[in-house]
Residue, then its C-alpha position, 0 to 999 in steps of 0.5 A: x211246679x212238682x214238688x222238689x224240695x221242703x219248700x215246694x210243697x205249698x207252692x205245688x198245692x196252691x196250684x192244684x187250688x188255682x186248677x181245681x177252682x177254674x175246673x169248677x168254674x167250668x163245671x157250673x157254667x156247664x150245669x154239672x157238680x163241682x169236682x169231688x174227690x173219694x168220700x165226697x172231699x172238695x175243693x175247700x177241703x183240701x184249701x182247708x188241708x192246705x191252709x193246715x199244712x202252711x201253718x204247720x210248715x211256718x211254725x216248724x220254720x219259725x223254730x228252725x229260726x230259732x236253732x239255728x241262731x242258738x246254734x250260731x251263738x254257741x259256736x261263736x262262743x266256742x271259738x271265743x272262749x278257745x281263742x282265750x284257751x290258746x290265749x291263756x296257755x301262752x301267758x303261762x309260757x311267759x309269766x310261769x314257764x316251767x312251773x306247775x301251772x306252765x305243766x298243767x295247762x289244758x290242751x286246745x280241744x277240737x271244736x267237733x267234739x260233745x259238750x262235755x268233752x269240750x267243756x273240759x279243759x275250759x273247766x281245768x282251765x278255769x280251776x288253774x286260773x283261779x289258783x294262779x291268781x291266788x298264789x303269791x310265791x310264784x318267783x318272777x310273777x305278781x297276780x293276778x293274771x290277765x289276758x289279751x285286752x285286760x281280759x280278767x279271772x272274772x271276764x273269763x267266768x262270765x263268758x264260760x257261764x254264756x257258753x254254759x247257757x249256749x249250750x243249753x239253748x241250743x239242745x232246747x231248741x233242738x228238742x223244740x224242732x224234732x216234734x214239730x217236724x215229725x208232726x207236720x203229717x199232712x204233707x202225704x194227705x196233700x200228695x194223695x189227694x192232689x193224685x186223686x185230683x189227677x185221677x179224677x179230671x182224668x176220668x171225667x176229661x178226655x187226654x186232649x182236652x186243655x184241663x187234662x194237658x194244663x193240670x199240674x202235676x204232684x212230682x216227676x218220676x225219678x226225682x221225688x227224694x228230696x220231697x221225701x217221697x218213694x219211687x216205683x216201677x210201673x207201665x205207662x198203661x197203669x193197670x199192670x202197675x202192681x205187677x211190675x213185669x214188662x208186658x200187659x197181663x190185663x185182660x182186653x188192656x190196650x195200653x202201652x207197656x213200656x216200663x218206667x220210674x214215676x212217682x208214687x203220688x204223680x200217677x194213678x196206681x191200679x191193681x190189675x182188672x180195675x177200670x183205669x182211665x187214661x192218663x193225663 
């Protein structure tokens, strides 16, 4: 399968290793060298590339695992401790209405908004809390103060200092993944030589012959974004893909010129005058 998606890109590799290492078969049943790429890579090579970027891609994974559950943990913790806000702004309304505390209550913030901006009104409401529950001379009202299920002063301490942790948890393990998955750099090494692959049993094979039909392929033309690859304009006779015109400009090219989007690692790019091979 082309490569289509984050989680494609082993997948496709894996392929080009189960084509590559039949090819080679055939090649020693047949008396001729195993299939090598530019500067001599083979096909434990690139198993070994292989093997690198699996590892990388399963130890971005893990710590992607890991932001996401610190992430979840934090928003239900922030819809938690709003609940107990709303809570909190009610009670004041039926025990002190119109007093100084029923005036300063913090309003519910959104739950979109920043930490510190989130955090806010929580803070205030912690302070309020605090005091209310040390003031004796509010007429109609004896401390302390305690919410839906019993929930006390101190509960709600407890739970503002897990948001506070939450928080923090979550920035860490953002911080963790940016550098793993800006470091899983063997992905275009992969994609490069799996065109290379291409190029190669395309010059050693004719177009007809069942390694060239059956060998797989990097990405489809047009539909490389979401493998974070770039897409070009090139003629399907190969050699004029630097010129980007509509009509062959080689010189005795008897290719076919018509113009189309492919994928910048699923097709041998040749600068005009080169020897290019067919295209399989």
């Amino acid at each position: 399968m082309p490569i289509t998606s984050f989680d494609s890109y082993i997948t496709t590799a894996n392929e080009f290793v189960a084509h590559w290492t039949e090819v080679n078969s055939q090649r020693t049943a047949a008396t001729l060298p195993a299939l090598t790429l530019q500067g001599g890579y083979s096909l434990a090579n690139f198993m070994a590339d292989r093997d690198a970027a699996d590892d990388k891609v399963a130890a971005f994974q893990s710590l992607e695992n890991d932001r996401t559950f610190a992430t979840g943990d934090r928003d239900d913790r922030k819809d938690a401790i709003h609940e107990r806000l709303d809570q909190f702004r009610s009670a004041l309304r039926i025990h002190v209405k119109d007093s100084l505390y029923d005036r300063s209550a913090p309003t519910l913030p959104q739950k979109s908004v920043g930490e510190q901006k989130f955090r806010r009104p929580f803070e205030d409401m912690e302070d309020l809390w605090e005091k209310l529950d040390a003031d004796n001379g509010v007429l109609g009202f004896t401390p302390p103060l305690t919410l839906r299920g019993g929930y006390t002063f101190a509960d709600y301490q407890a739970d503002l200092e897990r948001l506070s942790t939450a928080f923090r948890h979550g920035d860490e393990r953002r911080e963790y993944v940016a550098p793993a998955a800006s470091g899983i750099r063997c992905w275009p090494i992969l994609c490069e030589r799996m065109g290379q692959y291409r190029a190669a049993i395309a010059l050693e094979y004719d177009e007809s012959h069942v390694v060239c039909v059956d060998a797989p392929v990097v990405a489809h033309g047009g539909k490389t974004a979401a493998a974070g690859m770039t897409t070009v304009r090139t003629h399907r006779c190969l050699c004029s893909a630097a010129l980007g015109g509509s009509t062959c400009k080689t010189p005795n090219c008897n290719g076919r010129s018509s113009t189309r989007s492919v994928s910048r690692y699923g097709i041998l790019l040749r600068p005009p005058g080169t020897m290019h091979p067919r295209r399989c």
